[in-house]
PDB file of N, CA, C and O in Angstrom:
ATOM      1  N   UNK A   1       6.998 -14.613  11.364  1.00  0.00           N
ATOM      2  CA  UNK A   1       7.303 -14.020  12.652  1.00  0.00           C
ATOM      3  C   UNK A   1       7.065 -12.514  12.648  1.00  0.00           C
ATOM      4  O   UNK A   1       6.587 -11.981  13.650  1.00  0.00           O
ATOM      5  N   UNK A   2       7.306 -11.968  11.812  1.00  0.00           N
ATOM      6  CA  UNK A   2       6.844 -10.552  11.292  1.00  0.00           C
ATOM      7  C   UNK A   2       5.620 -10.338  11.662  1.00  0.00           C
ATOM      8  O   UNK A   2       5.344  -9.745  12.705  1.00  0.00           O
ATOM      9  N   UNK A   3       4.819 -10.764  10.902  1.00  0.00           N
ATOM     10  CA  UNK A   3       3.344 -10.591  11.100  1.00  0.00           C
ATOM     11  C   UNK A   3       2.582 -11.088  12.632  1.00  0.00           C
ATOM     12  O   UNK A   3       1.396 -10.843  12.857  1.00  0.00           O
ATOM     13  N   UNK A   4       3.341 -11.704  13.462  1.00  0.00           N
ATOM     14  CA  UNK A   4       3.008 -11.924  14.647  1.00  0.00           C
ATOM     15  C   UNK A   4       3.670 -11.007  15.953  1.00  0.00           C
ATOM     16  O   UNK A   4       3.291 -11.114  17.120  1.00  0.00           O
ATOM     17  N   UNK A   5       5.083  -9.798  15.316  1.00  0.00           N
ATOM     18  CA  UNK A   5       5.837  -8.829  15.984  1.00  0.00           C
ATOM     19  C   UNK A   5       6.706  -9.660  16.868  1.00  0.00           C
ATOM     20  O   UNK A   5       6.999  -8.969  17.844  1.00  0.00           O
ATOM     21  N   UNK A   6       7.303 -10.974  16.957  1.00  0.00           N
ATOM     22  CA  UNK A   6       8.097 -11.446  16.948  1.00  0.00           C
ATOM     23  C   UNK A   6       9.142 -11.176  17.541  1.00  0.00           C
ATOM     24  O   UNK A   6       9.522 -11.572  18.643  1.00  0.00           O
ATOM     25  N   UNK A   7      10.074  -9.868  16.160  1.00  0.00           N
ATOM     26  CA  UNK A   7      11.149  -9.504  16.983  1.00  0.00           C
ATOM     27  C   UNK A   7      10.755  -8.201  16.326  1.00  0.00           C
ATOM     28  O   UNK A   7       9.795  -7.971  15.591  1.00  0.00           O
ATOM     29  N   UNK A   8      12.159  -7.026  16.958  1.00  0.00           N
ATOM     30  CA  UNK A   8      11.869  -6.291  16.426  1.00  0.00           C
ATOM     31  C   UNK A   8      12.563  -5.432  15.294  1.00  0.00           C
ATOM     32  O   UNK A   8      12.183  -4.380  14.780  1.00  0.00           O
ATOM     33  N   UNK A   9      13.720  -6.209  15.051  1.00  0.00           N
ATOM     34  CA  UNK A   9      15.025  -5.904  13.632  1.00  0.00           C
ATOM     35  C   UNK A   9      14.793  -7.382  13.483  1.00  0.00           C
ATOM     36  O   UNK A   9      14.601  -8.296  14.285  1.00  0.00           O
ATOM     37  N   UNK A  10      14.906  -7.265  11.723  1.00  0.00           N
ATOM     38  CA  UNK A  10      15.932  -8.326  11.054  1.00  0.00           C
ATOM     39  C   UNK A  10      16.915  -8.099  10.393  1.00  0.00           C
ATOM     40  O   UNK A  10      17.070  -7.072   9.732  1.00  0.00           O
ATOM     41  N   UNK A  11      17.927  -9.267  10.501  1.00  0.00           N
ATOM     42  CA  UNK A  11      19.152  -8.322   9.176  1.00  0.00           C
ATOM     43  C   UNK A  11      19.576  -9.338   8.536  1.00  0.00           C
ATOM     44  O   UNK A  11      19.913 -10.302   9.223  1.00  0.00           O
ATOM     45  N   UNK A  12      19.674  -9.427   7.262  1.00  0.00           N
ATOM     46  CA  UNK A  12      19.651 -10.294   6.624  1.00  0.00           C
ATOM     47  C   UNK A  12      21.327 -10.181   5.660  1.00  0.00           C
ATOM     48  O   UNK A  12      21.407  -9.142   5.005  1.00  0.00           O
ATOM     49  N   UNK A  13      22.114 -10.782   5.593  1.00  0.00           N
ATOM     50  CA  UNK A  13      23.503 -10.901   5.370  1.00  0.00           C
ATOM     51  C   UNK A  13      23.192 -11.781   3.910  1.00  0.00           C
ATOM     52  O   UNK A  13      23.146 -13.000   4.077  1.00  0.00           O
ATOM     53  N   UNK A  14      22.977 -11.296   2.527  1.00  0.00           N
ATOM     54  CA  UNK A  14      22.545 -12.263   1.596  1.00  0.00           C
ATOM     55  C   UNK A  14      22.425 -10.947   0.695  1.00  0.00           C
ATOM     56  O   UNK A  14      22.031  -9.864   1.127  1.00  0.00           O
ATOM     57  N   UNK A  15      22.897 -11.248  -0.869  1.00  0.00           N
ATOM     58  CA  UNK A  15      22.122 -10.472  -2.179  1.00  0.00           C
ATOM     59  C   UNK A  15      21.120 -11.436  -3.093  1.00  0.00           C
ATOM     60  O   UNK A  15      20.881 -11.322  -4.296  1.00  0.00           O
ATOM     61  N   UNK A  16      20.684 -12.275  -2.294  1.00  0.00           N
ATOM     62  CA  UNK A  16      20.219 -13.021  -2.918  1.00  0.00           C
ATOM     63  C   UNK A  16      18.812 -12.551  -3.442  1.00  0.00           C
ATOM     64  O   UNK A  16      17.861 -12.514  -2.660  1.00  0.00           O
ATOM     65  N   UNK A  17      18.693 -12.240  -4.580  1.00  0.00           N
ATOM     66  CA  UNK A  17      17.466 -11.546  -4.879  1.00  0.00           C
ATOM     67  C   UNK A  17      15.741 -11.744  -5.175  1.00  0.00           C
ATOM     68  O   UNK A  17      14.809 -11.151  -5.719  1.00  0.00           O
ATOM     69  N   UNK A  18      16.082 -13.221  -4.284  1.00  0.00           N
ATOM     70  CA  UNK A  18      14.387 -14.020  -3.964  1.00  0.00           C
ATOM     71  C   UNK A  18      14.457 -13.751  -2.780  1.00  0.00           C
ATOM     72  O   UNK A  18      13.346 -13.920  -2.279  1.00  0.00           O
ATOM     73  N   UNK A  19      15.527 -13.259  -1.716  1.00  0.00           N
ATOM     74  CA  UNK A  19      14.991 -12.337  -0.330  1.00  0.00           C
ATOM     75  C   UNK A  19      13.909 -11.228  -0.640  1.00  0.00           C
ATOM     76  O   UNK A  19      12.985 -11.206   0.172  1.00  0.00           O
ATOM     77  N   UNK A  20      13.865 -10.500  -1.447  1.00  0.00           N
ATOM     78  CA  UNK A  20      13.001  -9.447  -1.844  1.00  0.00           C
ATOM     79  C   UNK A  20      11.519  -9.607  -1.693  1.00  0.00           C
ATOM     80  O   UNK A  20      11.066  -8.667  -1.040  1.00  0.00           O
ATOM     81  N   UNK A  21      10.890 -10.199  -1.950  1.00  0.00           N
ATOM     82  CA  UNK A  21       9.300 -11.181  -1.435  1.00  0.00           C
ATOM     83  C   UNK A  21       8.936 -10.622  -0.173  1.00  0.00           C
ATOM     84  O   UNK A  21       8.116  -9.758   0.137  1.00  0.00           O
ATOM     85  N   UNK A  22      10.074 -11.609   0.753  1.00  0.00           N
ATOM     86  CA  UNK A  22       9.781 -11.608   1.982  1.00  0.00           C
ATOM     87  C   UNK A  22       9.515 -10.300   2.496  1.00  0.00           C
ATOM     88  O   UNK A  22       8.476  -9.863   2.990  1.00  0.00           O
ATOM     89  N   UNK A  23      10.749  -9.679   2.281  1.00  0.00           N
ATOM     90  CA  UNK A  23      11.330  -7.928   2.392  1.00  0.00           C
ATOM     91  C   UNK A  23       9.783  -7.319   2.224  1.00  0.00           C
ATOM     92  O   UNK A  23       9.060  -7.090   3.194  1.00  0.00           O
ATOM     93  N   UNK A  24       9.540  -7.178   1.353  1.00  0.00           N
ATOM     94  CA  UNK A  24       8.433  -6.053   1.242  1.00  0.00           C
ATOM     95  C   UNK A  24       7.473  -6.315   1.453  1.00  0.00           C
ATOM     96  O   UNK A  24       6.614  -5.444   1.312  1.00  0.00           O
ATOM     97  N   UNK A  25       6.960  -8.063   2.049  1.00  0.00           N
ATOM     98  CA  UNK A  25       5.954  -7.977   2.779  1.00  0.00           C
ATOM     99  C   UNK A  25       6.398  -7.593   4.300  1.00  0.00           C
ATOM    100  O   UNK A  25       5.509  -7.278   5.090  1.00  0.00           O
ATOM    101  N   UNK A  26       7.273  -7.606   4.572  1.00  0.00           N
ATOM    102  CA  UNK A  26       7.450  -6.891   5.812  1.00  0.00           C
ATOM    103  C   UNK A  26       7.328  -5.356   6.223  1.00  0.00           C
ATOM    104  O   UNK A  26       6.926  -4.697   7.181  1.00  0.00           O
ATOM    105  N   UNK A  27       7.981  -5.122   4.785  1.00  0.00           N
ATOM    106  CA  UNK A  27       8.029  -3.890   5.143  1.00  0.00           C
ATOM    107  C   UNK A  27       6.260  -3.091   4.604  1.00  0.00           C
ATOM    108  O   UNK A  27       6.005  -1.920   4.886  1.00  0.00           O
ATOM    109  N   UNK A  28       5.534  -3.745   4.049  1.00  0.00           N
ATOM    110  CA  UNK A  28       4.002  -3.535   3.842  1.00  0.00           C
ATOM    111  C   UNK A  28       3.508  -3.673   5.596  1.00  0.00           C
ATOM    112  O   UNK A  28       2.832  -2.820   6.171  1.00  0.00           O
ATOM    113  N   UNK A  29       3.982  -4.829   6.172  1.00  0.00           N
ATOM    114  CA  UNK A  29       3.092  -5.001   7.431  1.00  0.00           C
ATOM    115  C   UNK A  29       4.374  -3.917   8.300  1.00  0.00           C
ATOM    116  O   UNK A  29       3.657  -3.594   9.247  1.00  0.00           O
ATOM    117  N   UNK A  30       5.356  -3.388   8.500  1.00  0.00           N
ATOM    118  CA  UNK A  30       6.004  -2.244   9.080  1.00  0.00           C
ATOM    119  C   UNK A  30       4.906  -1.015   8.897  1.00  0.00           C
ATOM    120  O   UNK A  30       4.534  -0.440   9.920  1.00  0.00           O
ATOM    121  N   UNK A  31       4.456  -0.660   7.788  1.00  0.00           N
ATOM    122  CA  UNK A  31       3.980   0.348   7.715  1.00  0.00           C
ATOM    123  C   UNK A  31       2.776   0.692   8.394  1.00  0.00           C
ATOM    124  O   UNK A  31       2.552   1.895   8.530  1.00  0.00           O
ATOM    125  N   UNK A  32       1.743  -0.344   8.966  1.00  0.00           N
ATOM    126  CA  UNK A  32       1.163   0.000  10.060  1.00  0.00           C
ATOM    127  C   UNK A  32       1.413  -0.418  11.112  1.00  0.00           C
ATOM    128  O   UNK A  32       0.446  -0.632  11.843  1.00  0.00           O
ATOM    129  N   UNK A  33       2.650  -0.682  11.587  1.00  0.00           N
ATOM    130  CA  UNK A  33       2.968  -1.032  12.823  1.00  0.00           C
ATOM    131  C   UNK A  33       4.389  -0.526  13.543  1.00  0.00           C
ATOM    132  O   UNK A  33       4.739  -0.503  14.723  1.00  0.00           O
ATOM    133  N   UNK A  34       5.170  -0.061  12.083  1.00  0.00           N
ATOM    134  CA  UNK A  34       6.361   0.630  12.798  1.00  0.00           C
ATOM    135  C   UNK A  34       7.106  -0.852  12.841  1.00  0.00           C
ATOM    136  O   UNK A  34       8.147  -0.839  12.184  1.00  0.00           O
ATOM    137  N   UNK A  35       6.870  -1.865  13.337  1.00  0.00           N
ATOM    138  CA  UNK A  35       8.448  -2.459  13.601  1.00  0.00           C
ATOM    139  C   UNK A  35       7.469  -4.221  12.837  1.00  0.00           C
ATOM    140  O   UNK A  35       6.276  -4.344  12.560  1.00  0.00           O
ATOM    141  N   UNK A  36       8.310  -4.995  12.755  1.00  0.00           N
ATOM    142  CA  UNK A  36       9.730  -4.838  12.620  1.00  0.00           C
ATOM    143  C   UNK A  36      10.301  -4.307  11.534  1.00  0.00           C
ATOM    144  O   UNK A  36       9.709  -4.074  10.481  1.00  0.00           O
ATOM    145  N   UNK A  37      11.538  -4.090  11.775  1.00  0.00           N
ATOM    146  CA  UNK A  37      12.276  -3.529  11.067  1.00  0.00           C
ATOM    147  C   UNK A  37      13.269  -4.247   9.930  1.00  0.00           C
ATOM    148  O   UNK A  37      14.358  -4.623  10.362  1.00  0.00           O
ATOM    149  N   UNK A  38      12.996  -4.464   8.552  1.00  0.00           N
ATOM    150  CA  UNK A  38      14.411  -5.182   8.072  1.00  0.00           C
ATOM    151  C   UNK A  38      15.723  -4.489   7.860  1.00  0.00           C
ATOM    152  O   UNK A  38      15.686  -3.267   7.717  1.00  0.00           O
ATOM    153  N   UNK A  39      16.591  -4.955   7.830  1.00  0.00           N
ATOM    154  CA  UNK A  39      18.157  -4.277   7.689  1.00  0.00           C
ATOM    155  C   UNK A  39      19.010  -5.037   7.142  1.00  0.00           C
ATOM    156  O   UNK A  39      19.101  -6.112   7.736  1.00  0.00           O
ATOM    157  N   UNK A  40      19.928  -4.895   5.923  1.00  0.00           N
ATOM    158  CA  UNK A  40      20.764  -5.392   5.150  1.00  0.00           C
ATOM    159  C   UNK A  40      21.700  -5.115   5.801  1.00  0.00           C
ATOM    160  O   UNK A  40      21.626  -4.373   6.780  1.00  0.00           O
ATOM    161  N   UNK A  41      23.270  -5.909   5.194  1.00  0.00           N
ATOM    162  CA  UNK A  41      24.488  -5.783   5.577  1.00  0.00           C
ATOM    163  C   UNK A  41      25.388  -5.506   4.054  1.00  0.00           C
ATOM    164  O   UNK A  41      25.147  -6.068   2.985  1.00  0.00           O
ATOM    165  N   UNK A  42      26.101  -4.833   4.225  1.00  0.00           N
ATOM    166  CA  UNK A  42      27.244  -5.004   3.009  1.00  0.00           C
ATOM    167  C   UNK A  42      28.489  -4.798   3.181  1.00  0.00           C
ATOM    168  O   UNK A  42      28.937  -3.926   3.926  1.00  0.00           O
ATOM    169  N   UNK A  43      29.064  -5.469   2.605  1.00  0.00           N
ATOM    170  CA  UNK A  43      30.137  -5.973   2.912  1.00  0.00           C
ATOM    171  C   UNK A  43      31.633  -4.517   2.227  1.00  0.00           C
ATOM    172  O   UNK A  43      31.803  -3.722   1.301  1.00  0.00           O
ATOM    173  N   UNK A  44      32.338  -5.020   3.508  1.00  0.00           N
ATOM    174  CA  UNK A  44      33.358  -3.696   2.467  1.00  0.00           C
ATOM    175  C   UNK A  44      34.210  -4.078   1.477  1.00  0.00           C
ATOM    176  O   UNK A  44      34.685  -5.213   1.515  1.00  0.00           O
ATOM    177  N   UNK A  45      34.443  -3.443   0.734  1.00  0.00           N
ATOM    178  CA  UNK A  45      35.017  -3.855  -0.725  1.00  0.00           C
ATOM    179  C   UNK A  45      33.974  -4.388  -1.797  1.00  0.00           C
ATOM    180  O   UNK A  45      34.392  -4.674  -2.919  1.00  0.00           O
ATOM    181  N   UNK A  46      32.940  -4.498  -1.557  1.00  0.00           N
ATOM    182  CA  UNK A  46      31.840  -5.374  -2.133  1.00  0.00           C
ATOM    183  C   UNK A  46      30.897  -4.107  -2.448  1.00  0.00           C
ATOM    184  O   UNK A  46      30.622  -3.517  -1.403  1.00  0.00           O
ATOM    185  N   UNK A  47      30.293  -3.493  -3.653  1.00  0.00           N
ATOM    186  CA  UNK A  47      29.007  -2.498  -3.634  1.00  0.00           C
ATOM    187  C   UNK A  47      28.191  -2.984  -3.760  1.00  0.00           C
ATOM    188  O   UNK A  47      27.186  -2.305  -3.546  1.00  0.00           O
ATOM    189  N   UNK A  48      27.933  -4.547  -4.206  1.00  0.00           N
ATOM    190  CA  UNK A  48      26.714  -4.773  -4.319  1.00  0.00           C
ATOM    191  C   UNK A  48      26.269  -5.179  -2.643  1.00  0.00           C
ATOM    192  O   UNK A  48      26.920  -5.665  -1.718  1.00  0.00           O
ATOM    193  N   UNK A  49      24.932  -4.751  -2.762  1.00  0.00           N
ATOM    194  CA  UNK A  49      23.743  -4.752  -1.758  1.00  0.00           C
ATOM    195  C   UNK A  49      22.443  -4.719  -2.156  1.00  0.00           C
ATOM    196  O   UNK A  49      21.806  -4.144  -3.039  1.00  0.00           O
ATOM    197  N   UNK A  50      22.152  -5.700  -1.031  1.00  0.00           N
ATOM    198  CA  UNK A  50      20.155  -6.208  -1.402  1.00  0.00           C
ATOM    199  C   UNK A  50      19.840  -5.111  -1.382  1.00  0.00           C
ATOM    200  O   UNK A  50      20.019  -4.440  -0.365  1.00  0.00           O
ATOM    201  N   UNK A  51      19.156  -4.485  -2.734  1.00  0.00           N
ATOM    202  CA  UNK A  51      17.704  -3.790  -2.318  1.00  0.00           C
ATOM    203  C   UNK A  51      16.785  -3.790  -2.896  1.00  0.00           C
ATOM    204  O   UNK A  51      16.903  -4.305  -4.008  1.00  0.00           O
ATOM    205  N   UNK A  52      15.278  -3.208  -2.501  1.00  0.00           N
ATOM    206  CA  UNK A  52      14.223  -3.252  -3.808  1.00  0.00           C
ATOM    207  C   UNK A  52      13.999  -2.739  -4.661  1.00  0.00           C
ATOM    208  O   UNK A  52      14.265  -1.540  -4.746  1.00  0.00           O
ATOM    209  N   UNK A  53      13.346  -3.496  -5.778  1.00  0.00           N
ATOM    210  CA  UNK A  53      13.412  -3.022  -6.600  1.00  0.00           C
ATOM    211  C   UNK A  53      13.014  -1.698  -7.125  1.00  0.00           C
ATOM    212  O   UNK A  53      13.519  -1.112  -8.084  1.00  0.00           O
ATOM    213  N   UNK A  54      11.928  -1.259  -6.280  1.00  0.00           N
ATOM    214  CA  UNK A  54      11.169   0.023  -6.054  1.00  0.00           C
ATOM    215  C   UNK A  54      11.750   0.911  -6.156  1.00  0.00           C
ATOM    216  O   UNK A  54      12.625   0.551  -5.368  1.00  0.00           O
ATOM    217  N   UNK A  55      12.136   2.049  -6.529  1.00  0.00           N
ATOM    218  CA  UNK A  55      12.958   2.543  -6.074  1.00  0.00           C
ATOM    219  C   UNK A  55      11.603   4.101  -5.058  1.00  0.00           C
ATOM    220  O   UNK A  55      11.710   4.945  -4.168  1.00  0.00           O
ATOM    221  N   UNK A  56      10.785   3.702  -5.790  1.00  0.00           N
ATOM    222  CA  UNK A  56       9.652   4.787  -4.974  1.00  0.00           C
ATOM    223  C   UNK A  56       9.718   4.301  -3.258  1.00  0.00           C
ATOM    224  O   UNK A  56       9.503   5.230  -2.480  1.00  0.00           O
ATOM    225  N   UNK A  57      10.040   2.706  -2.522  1.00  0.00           N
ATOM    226  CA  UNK A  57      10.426   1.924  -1.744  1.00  0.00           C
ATOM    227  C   UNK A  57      10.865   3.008  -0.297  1.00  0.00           C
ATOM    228  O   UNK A  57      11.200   4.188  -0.394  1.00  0.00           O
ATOM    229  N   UNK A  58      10.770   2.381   0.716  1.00  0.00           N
ATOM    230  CA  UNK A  58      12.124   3.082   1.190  1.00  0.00           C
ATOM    231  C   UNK A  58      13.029   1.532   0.970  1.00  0.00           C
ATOM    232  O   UNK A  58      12.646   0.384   0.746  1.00  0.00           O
ATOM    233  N   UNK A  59      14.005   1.973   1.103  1.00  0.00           N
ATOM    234  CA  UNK A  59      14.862   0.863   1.355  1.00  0.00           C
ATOM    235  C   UNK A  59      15.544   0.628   2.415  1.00  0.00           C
ATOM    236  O   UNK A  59      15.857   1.562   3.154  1.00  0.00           O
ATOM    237  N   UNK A  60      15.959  -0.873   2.732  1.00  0.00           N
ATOM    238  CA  UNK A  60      16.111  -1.186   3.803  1.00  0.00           C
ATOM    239  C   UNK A  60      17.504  -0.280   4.161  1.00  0.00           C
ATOM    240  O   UNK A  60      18.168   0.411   3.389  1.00  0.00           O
ATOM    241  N   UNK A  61      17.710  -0.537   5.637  1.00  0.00           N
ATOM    242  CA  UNK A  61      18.927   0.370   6.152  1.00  0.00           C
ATOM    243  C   UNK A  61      20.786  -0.834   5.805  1.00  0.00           C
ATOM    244  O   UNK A  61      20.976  -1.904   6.383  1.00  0.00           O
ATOM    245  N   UNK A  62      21.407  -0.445   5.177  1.00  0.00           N
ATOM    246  CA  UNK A  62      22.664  -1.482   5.210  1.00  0.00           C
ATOM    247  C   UNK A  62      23.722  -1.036   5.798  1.00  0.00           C
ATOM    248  O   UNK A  62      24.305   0.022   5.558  1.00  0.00           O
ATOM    249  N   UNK A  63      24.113  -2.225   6.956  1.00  0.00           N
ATOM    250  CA  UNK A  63      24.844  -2.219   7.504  1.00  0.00           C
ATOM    251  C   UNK A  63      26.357  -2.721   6.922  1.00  0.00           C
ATOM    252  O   UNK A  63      26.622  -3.810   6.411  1.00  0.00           O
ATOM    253  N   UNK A  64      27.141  -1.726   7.132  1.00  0.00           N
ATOM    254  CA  UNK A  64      28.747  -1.819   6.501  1.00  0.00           C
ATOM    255  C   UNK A  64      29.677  -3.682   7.621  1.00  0.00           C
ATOM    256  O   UNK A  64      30.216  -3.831   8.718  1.00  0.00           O
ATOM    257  N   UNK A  65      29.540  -4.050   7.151  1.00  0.00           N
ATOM    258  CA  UNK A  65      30.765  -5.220   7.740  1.00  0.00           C
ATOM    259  C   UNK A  65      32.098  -5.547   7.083  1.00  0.00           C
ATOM    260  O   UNK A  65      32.115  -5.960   5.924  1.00  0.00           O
ATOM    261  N   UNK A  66      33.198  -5.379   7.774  1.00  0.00           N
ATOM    262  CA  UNK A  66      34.156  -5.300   7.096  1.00  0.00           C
ATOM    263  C   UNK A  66      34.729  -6.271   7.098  1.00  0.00           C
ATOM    264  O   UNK A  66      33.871  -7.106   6.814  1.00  0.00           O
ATOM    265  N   UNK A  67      36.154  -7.045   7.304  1.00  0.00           N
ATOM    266  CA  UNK A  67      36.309  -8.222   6.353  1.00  0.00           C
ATOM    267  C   UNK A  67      36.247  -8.846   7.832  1.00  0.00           C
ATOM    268  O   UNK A  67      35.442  -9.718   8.161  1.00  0.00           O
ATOM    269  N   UNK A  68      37.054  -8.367   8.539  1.00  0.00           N
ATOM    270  CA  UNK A  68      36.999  -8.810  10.452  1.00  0.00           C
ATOM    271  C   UNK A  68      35.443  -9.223  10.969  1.00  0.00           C
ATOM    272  O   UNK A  68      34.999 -10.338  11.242  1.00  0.00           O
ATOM    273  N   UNK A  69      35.098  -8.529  10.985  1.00  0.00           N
ATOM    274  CA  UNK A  69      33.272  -8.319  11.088  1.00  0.00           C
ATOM    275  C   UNK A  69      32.802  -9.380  10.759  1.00  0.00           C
ATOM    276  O   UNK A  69      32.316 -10.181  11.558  1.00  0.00           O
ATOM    277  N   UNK A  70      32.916  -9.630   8.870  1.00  0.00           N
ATOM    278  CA  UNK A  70      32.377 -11.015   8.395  1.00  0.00           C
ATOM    279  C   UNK A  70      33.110 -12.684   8.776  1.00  0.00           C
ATOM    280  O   UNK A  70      32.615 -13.812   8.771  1.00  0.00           O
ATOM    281  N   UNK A  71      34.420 -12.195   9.068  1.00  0.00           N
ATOM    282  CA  UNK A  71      35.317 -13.890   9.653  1.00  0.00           C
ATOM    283  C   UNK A  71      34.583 -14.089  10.993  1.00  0.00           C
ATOM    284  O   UNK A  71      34.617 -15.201  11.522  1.00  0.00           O
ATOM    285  N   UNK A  72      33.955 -13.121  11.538  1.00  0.00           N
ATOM    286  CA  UNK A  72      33.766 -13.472  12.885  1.00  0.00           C
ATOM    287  C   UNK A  72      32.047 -13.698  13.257  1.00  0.00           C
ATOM    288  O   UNK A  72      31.667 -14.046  14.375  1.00  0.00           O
ATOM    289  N   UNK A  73      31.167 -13.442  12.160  1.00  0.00           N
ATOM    290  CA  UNK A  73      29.907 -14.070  11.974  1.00  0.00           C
ATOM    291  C   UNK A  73      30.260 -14.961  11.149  1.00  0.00           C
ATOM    292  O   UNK A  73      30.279 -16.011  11.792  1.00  0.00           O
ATOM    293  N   UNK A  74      30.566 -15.167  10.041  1.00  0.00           N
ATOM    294  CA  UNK A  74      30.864 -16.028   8.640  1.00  0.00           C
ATOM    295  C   UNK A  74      30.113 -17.532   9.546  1.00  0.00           C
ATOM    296  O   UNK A  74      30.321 -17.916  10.697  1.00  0.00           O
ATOM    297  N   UNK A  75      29.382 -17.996   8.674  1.00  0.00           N
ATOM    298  CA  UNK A  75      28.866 -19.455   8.894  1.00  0.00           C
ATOM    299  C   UNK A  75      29.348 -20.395   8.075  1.00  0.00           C
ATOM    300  O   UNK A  75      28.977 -20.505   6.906  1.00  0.00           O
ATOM    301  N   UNK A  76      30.305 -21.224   8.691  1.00  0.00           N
ATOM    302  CA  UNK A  76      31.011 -22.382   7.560  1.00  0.00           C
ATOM    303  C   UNK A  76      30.134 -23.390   6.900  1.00  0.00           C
ATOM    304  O   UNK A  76      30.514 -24.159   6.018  1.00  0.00           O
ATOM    305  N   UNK A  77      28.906 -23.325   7.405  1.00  0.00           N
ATOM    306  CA  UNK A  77      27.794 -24.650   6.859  1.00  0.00           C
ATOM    307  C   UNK A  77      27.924 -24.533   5.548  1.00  0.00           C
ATOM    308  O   UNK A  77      27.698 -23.442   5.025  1.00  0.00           O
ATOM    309  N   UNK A  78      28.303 -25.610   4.802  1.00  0.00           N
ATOM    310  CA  UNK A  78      27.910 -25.907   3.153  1.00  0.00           C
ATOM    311  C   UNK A  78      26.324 -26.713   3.203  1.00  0.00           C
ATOM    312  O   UNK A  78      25.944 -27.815   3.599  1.00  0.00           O
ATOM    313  N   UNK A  79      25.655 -25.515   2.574  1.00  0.00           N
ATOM    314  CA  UNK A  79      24.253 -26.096   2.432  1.00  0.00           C
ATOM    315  C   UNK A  79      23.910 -26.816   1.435  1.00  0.00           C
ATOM    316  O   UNK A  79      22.731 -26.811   1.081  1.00  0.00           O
ATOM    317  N   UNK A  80      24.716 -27.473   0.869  1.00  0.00           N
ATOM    318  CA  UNK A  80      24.061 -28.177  -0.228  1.00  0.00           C
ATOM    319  C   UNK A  80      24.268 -29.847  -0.362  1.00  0.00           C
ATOM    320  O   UNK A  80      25.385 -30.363  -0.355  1.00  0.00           O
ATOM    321  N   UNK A  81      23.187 -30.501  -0.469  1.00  0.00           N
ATOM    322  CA  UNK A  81      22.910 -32.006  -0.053  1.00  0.00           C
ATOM    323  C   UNK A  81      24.071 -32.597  -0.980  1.00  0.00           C
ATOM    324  O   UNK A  81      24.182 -32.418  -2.193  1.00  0.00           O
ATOM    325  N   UNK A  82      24.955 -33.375  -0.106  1.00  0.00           N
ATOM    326  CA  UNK A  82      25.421 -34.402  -0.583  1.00  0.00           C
ATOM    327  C   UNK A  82      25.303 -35.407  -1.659  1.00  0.00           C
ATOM    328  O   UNK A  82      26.231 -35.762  -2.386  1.00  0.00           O
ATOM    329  N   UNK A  83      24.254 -35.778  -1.697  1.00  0.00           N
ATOM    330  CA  UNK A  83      23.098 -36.877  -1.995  1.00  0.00           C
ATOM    331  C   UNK A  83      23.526 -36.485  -3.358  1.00  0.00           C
ATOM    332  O   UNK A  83      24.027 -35.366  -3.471  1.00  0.00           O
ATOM    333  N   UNK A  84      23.384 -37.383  -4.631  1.00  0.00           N
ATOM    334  CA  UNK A  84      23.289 -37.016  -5.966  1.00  0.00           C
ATOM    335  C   UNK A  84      21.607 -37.042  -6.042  1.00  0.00           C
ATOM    336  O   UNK A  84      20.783 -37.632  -5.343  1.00  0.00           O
ATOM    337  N   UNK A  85      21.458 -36.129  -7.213  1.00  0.00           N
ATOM    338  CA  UNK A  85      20.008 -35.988  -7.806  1.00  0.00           C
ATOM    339  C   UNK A  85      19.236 -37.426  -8.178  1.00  0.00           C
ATOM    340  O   UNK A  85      19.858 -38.291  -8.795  1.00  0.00           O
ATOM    341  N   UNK A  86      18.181 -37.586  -7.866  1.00  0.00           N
ATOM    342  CA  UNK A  86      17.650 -38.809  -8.317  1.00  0.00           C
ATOM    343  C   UNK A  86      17.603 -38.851  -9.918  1.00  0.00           C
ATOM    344  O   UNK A  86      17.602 -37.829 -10.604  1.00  0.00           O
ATOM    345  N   UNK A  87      17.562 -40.272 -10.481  1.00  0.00           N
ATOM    346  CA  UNK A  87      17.591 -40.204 -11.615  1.00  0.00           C
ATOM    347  C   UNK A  87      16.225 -39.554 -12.412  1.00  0.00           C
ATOM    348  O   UNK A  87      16.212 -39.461 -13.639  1.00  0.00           O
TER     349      UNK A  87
END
């Protein structure tokens, strides 16, 4: 969606550090186009936050959410299949 200008922020609520991929091809195709834009969140009480590894990078902008903030996005979905592993 990036590469088609889509939207024009993303913000991604995750330290999950295979987000990073995505991240900097965005932010490669940002750089001749200005948007979109990615944006992290971090959480308060929490220092860790996504960023790249680059540090030459810019890095994305992180947004502070505090514990209110996160109960009131928080997504209860448990993503993980039921199902046992095949043998």
């Amino acid at each position: 969606m990036a590469h088609e200008n889509k939207y024009e922020i993303g913000i991604i609520a995750s330290t999950d550090t295979d987000l990073v991929p995505a991240i900097e091809a965005v932010e490669r195709h940002r750089n001749k186009r200005r948007t979109p834009r990615i944006c992290v969140v971090r959480y308060e009480g929490m220092g860790k936050r996504l960023s790249l590894p680059d540090t030459r990078a810019t890095q994305p902008h992180a947004f502070l959410l505090t514990k209110t903030d996160f109960e009131a996005v928080r997504d209860p979905t448990v993503y993980i299949d039921p199902r046992p592993p095949p043998p």
